[in-house]
N, CA, C and O atoms as CSV, one atom per row, in Angstrom:
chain,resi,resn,atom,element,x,y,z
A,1,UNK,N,N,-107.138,-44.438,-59.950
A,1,UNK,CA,C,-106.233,-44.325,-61.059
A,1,UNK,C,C,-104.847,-44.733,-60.578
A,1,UNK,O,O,-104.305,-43.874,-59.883
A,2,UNK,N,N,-104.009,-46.068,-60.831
A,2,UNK,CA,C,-103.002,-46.274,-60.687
A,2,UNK,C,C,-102.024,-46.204,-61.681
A,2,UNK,O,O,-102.078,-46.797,-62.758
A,3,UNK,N,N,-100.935,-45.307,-61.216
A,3,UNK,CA,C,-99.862,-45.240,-62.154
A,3,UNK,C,C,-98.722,-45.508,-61.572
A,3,UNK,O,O,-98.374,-45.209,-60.430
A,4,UNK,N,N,-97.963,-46.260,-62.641
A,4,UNK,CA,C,-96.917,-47.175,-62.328
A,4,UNK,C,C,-95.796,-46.377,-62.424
A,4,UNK,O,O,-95.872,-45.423,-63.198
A,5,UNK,N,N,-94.459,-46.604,-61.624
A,5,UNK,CA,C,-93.448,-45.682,-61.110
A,5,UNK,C,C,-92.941,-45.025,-62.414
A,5,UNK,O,O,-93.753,-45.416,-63.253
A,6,UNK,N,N,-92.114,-44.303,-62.985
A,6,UNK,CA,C,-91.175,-43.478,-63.732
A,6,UNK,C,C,-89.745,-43.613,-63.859
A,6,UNK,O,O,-89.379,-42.708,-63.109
A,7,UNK,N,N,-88.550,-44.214,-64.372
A,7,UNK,CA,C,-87.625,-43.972,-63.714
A,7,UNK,C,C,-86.898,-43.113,-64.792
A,7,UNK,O,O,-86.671,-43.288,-65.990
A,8,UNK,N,N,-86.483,-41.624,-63.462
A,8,UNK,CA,C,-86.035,-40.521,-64.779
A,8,UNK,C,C,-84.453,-40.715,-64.260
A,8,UNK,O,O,-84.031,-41.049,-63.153
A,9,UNK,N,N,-83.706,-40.356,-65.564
A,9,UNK,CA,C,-82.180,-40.414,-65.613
A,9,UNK,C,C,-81.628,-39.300,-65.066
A,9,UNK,O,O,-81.790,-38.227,-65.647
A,10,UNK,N,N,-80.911,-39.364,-63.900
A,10,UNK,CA,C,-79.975,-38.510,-63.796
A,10,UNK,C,C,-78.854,-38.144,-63.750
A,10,UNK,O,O,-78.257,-38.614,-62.781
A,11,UNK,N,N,-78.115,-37.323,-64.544
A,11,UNK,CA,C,-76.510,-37.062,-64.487
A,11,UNK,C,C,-75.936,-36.644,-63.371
A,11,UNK,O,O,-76.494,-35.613,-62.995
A,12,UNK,N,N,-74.812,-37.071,-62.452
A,12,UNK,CA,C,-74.199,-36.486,-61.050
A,12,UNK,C,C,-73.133,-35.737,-62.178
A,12,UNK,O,O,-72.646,-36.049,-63.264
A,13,UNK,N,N,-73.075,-34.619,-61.298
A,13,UNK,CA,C,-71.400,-33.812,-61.576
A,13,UNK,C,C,-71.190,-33.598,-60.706
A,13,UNK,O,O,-72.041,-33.055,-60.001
A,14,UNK,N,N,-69.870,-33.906,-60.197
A,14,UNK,CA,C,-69.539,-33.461,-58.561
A,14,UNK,C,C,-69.031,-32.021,-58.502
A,14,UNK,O,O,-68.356,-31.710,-59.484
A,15,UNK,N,N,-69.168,-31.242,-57.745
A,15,UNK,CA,C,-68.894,-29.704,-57.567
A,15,UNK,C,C,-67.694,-29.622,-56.848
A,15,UNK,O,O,-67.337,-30.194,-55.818
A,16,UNK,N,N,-66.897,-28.466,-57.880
A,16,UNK,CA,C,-65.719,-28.448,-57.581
A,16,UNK,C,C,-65.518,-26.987,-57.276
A,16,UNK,O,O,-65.822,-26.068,-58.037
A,17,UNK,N,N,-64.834,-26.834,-55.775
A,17,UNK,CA,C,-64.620,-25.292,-55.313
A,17,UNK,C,C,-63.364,-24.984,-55.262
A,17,UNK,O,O,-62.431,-25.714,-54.928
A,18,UNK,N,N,-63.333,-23.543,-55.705
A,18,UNK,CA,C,-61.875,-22.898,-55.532
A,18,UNK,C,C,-62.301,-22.186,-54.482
A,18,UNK,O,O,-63.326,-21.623,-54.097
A,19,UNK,N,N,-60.720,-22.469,-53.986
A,19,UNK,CA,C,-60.517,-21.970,-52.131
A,19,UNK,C,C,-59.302,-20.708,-52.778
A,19,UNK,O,O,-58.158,-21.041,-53.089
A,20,UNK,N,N,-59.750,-19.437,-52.880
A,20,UNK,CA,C,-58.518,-18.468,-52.953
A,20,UNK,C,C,-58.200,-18.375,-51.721
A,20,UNK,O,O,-58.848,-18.372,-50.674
A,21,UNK,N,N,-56.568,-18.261,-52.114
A,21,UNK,CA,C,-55.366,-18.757,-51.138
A,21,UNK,C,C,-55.022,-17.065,-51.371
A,21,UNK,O,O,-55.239,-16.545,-52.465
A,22,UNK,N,N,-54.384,-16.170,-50.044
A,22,UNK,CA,C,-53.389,-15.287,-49.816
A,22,UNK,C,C,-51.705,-15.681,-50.165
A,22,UNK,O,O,-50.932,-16.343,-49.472
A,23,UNK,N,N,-51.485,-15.076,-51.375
A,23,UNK,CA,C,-49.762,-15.266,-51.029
A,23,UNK,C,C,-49.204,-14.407,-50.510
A,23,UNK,O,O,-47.999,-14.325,-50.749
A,24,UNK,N,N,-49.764,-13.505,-49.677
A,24,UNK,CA,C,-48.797,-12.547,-48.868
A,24,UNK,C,C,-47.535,-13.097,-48.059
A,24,UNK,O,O,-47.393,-14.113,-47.378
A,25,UNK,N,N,-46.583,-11.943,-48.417
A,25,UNK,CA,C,-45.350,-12.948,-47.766
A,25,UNK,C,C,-45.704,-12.569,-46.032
A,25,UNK,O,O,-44.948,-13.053,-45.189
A,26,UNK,N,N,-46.696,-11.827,-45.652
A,26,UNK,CA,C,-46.328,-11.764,-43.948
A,26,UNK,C,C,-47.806,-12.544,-44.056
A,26,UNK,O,O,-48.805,-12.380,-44.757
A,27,UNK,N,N,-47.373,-13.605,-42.850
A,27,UNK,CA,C,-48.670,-14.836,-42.426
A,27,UNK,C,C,-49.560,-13.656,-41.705
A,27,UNK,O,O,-49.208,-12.703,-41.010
A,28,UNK,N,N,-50.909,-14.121,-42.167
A,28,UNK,CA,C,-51.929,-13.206,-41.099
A,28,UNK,C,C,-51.478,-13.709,-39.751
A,28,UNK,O,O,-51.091,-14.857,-39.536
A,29,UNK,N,N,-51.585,-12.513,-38.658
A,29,UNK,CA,C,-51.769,-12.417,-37.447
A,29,UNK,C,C,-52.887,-12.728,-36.962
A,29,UNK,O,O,-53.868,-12.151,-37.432
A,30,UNK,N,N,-53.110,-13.873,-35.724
A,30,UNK,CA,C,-55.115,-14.057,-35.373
A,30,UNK,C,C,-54.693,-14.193,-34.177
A,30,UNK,O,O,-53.613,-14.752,-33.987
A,31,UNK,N,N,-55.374,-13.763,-33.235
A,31,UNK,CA,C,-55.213,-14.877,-31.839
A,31,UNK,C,C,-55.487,-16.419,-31.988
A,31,UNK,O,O,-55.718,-17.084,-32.998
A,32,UNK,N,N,-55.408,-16.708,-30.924
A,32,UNK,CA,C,-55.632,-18.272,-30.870
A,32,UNK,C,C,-57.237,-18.539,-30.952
A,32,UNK,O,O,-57.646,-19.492,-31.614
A,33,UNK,N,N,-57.884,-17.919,-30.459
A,33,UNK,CA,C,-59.129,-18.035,-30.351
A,33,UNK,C,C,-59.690,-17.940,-31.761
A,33,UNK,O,O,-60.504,-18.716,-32.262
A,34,UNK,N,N,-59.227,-17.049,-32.233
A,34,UNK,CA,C,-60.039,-16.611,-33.838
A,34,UNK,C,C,-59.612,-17.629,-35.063
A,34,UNK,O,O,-60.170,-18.085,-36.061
A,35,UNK,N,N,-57.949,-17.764,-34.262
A,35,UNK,CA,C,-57.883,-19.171,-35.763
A,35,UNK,C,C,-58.692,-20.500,-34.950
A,35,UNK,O,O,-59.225,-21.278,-35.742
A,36,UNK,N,N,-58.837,-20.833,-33.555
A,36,UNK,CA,C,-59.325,-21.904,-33.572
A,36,UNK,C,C,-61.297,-21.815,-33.807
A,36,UNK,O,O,-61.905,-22.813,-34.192
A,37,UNK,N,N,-61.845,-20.810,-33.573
A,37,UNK,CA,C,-63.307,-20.708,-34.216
A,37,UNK,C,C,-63.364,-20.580,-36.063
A,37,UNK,O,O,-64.288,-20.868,-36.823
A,38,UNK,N,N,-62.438,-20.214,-36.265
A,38,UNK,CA,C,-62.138,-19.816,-37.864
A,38,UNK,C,C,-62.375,-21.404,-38.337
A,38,UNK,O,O,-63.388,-21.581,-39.014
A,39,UNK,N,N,-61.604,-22.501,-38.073
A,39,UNK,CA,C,-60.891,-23.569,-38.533
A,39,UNK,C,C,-62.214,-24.183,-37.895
A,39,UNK,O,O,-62.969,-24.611,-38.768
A,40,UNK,N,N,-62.615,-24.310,-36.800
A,40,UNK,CA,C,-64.015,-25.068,-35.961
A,40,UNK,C,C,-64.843,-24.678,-37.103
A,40,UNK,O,O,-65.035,-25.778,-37.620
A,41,UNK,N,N,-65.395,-23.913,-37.756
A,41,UNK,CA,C,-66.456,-23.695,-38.634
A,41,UNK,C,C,-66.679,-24.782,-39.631
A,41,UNK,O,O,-67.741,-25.248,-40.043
A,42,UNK,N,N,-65.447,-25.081,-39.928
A,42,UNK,CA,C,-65.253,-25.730,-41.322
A,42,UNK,C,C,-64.792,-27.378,-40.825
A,42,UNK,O,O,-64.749,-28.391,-41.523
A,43,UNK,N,N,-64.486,-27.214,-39.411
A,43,UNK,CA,C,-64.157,-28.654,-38.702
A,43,UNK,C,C,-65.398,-29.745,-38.625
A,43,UNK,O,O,-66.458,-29.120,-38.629
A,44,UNK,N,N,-65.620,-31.234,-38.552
A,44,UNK,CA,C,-66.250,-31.910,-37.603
A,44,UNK,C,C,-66.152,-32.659,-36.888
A,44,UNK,O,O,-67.056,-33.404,-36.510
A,45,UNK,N,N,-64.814,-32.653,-36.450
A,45,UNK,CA,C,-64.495,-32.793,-35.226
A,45,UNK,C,C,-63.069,-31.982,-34.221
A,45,UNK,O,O,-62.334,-31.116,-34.696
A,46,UNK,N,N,-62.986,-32.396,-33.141
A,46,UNK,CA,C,-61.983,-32.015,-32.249
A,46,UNK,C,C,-60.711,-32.209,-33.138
A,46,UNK,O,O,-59.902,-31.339,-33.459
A,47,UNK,N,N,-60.706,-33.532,-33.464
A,47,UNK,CA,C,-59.175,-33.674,-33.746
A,47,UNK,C,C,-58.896,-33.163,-34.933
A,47,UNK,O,O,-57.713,-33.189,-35.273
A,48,UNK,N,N,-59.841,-32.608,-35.805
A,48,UNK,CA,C,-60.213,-32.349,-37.298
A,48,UNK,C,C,-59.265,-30.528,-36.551
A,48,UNK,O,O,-58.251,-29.935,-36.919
A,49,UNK,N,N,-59.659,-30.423,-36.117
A,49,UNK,CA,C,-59.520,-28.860,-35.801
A,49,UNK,C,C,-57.912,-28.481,-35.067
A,49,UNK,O,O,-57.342,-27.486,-35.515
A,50,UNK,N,N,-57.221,-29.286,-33.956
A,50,UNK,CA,C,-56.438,-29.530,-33.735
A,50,UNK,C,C,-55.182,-29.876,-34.565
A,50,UNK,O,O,-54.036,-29.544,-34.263
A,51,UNK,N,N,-55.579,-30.643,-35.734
A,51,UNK,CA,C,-54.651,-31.233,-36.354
A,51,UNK,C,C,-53.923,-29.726,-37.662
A,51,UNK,O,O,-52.794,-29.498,-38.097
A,52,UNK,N,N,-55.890,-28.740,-37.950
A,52,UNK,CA,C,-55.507,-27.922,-39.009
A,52,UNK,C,C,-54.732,-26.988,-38.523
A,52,UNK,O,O,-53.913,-26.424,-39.248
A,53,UNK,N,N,-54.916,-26.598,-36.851
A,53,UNK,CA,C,-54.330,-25.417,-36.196
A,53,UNK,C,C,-53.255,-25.679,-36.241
A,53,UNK,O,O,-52.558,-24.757,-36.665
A,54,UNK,N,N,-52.583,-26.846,-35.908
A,54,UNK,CA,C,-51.334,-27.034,-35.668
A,54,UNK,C,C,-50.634,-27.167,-36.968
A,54,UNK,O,O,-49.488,-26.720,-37.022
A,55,UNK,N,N,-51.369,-27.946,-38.473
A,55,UNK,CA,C,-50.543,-27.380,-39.205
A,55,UNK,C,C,-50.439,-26.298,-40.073
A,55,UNK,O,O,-49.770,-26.272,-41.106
A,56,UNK,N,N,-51.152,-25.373,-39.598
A,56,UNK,CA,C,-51.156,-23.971,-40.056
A,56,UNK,C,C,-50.181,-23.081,-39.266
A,56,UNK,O,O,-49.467,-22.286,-39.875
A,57,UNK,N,N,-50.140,-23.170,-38.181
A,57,UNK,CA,C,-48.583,-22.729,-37.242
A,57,UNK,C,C,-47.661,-22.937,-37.891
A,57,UNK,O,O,-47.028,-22.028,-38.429
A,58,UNK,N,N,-47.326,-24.329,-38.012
A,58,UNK,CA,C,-46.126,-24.981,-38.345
A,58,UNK,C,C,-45.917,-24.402,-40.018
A,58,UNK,O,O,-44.819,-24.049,-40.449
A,59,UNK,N,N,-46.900,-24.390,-40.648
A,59,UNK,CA,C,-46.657,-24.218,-42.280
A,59,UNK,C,C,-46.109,-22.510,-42.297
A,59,UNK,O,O,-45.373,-22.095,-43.192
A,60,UNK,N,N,-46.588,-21.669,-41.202
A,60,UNK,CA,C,-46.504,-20.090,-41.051
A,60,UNK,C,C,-47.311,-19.547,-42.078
A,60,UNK,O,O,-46.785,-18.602,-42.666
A,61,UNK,N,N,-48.680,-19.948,-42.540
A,61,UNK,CA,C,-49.156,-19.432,-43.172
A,61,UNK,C,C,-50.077,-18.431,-41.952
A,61,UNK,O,O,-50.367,-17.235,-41.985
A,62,UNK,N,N,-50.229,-18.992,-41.406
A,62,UNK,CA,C,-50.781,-17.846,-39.589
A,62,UNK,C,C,-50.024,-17.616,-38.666
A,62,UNK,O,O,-49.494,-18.711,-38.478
A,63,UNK,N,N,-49.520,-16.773,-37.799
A,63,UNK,CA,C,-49.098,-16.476,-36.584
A,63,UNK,C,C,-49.972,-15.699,-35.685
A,63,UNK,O,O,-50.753,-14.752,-35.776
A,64,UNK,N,N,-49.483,-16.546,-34.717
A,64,UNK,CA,C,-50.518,-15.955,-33.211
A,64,UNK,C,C,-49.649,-14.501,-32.930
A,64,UNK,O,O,-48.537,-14.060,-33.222
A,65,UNK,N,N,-50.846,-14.040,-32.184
A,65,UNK,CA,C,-51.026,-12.641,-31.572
A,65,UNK,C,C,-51.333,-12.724,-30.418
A,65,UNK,O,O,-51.781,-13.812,-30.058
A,66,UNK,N,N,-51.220,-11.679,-29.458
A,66,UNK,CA,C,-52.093,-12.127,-28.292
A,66,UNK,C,C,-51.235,-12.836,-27.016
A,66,UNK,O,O,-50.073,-12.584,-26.699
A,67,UNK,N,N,-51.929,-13.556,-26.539
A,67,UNK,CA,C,-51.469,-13.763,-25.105
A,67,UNK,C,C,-50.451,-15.105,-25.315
A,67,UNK,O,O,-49.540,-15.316,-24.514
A,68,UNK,N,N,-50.706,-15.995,-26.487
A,68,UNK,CA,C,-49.921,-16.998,-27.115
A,68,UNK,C,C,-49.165,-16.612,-28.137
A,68,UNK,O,O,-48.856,-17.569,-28.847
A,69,UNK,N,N,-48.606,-15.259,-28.611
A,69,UNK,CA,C,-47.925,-15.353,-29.665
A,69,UNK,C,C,-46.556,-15.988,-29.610
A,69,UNK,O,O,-46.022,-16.480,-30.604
A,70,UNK,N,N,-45.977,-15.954,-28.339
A,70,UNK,CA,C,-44.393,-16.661,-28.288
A,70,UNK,C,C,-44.582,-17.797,-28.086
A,70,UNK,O,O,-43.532,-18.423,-28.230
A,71,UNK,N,N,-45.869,-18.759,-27.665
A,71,UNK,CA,C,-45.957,-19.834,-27.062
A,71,UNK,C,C,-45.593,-21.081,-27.897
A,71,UNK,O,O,-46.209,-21.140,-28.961
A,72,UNK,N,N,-44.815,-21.993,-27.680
A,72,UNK,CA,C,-44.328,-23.124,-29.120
A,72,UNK,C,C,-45.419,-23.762,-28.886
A,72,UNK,O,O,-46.001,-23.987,-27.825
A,73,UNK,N,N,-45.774,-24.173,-30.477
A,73,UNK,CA,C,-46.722,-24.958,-31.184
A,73,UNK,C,C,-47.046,-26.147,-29.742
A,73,UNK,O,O,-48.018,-26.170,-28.987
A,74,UNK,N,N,-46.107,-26.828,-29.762
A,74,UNK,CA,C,-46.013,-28.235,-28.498
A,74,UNK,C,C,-46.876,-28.086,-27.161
A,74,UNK,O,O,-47.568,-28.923,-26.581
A,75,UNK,N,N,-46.611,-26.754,-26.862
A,75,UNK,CA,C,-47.587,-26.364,-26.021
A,75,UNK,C,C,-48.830,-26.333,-26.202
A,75,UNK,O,O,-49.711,-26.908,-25.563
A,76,UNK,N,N,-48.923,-25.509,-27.271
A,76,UNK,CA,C,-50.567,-25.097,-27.765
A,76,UNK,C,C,-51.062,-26.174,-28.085
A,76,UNK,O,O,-52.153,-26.481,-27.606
A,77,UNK,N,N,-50.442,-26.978,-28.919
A,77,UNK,CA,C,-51.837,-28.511,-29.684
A,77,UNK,C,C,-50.790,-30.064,-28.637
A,77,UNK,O,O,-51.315,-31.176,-28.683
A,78,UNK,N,N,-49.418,-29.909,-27.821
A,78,UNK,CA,C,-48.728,-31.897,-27.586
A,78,UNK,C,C,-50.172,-31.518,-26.501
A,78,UNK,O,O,-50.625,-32.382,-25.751
């Protein structure tokens, strides 16, 4: 019994996500380690991850804790 192909129609909708944002006025506190595994999750690559850490410092929506909290950005990601 041969039956000849089907072609069924399909509609794309692309999926659209809301990212709730904190407006707290004090930036969460993380170590370095926790924002850089935090940000690696959602990274795929090195420089992907580097680039978000550093501008999440700089924006002060995070501040380090920890053994780097005084350390300038230049240090942590030049």
């Amino acid at each position: 019994m041969n039956q000849s192909p089907v072609a069924i129609p399909v509609e794309h909708f692309p999926a659209i996500h809301v990212i709730e944002t904190n407006q707290d006025p004090e930036p969460q506190a993380l170590t370095l380690l926790e924002l850089v595994e935090a940000v690696s999750e959602a990274s795929e690559t090195e420089q992907e991850v580097l680039a978000t850490v550093a501008y999440m410092l700089n924006s002060g929506r995070v501040r380090l804790s920890g053994s780097f909290r005084d350390t300038p950005i230049t240090k942590l990601c030049g």
